[in-house]
C-alpha positions in Angstrom: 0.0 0.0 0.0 2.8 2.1 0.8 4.5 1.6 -2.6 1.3 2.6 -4.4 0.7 5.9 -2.3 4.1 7.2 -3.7 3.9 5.9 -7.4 0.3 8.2 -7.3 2.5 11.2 -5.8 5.2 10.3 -8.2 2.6 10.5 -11.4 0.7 14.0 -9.9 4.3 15.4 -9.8 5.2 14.7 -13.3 1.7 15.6 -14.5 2.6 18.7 -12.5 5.9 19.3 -14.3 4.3 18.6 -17.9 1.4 21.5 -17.0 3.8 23.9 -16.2 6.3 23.3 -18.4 3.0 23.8 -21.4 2.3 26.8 -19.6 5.7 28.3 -20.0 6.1 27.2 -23.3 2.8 29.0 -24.4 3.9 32.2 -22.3 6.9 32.3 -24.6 5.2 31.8 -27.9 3.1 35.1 -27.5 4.6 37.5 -28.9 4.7 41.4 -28.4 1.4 42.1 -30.4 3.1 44.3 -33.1 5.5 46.4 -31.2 8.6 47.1 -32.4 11.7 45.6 -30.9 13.2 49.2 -29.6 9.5 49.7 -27.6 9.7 46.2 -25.8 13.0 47.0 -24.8 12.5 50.2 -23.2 9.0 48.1 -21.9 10.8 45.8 -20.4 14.0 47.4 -19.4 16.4 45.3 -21.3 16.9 48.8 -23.7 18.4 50.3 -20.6 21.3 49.3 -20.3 23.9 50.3 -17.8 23.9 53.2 -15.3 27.4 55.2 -15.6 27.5 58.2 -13.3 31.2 58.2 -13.0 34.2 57.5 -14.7 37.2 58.3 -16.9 36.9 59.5 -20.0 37.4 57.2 -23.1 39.7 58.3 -25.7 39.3 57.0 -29.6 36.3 56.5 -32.1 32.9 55.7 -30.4 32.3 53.9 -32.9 28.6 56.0 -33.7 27.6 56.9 -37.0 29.7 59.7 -38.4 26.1 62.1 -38.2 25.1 60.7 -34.8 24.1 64.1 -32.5 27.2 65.5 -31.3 26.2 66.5 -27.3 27.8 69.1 -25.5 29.1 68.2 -22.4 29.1 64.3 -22.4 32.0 62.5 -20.9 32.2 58.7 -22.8 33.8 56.3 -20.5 32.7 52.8 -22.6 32.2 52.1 -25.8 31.7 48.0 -27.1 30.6 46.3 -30.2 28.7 43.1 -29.4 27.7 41.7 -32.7 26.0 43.8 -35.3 25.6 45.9 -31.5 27.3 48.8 -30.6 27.0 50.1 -26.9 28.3 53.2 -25.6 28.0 54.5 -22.0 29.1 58.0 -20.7 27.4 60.4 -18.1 26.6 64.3 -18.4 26.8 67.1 -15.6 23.3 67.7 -16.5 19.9 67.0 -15.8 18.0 64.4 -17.4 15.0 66.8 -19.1 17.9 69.1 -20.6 20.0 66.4 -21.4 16.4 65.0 -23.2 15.5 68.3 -24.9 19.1 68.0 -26.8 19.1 65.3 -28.0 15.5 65.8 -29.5 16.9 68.4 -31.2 20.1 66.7 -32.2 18.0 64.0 -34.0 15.7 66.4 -35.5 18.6 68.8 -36.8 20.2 65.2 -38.0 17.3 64.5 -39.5 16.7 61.5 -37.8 13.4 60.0 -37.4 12.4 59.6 -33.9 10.0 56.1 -33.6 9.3 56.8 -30.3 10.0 58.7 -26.9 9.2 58.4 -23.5 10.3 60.8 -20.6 9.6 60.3 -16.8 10.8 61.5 -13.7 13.9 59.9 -13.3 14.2 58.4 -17.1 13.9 58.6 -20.7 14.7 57.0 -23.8 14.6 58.3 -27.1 14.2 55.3 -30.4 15.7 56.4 -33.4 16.4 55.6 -36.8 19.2 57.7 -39.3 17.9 59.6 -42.3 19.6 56.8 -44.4 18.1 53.9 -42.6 21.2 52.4 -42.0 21.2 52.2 -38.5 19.0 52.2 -35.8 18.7 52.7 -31.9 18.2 53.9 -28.9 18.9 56.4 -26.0 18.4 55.7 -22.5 19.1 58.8 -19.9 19.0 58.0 -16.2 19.1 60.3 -13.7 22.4 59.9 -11.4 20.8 63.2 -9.0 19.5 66.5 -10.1 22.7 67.7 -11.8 24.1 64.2 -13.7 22.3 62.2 -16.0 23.5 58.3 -17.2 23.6 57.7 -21.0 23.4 54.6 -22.6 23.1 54.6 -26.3 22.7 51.3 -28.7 23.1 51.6 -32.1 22.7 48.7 -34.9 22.3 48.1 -38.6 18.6 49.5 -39.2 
């Protein structure tokens, strides 16, 4: 009797396993319901990148498009190509709405098409796309404290 209690127990278990594992399987198949992939990352956070509110400044080629907005004021202190990827991380001594406002501008002037934007209290990112559709991205500000703001830009083939 013993014997038969724990083969039962044994079988819910592994019907328990096989339910869940369904479950997560049909959890990954649905997908993001038309939104592009720059707008599920900055849903999700993964378009966020790291926070840099500190460090030396990098010296060489960035590694950005050679008409990629030019900011005032931005010290660069990483910059790594991951694939078709290209990440660059620096921090500004300004605050994230300024920091914001210029580089809606910068795009604009660039003539850069801006797919979408999004600015809260403490963050922001700004999707992009270059005038020759080349190359694609996006901008994510943090806000270190009032007076510093975190950039993290990624950039890919469009």
């Amino acid at each position: 009797m013993r014997l038969e209690g724990l083969c039962i127990v044994a079988r819910l278990v592994r019907h328990l396993v096989l339910l869940l594992s369904l479950v997560a399987a049909l959890g990954a198949g649905c997908g993001g319901g038309g939104e592009n992939e720059a707008e599920r990352e900055a849903e999700d956070g993964s378009g966020r990148g790291t926070v840099t509110c500190e460090g030396s400044p990098m010296s060489g080629d960035l590694g950005l498009p050679a008409d990629f907005p030019q900011i005032e004021g931005i010290t660069y202190v990483a910059s790594e190509q991951s694939g078709p990827t290209r990440a660059v991380d620096g921090y500004a001594e300004k605050g994230l709405e300024e920091l914001f406002d210029e580089y809606q501008s910068g795009f604009e002037d660039a003539q850069y098409e801006i797919l979408f934007d999004e600015r809260e209290e403490d963050d922001a990112e700004i999707s992009y796309r270059a005038a020759s559709d080349d190359t694609e991205g996006i901008v994510a500000l943090r806000s270190c404290d009032e007076d510093k703001t975190s950039v993290h830009i990624t950039n890919r083939p469009g």
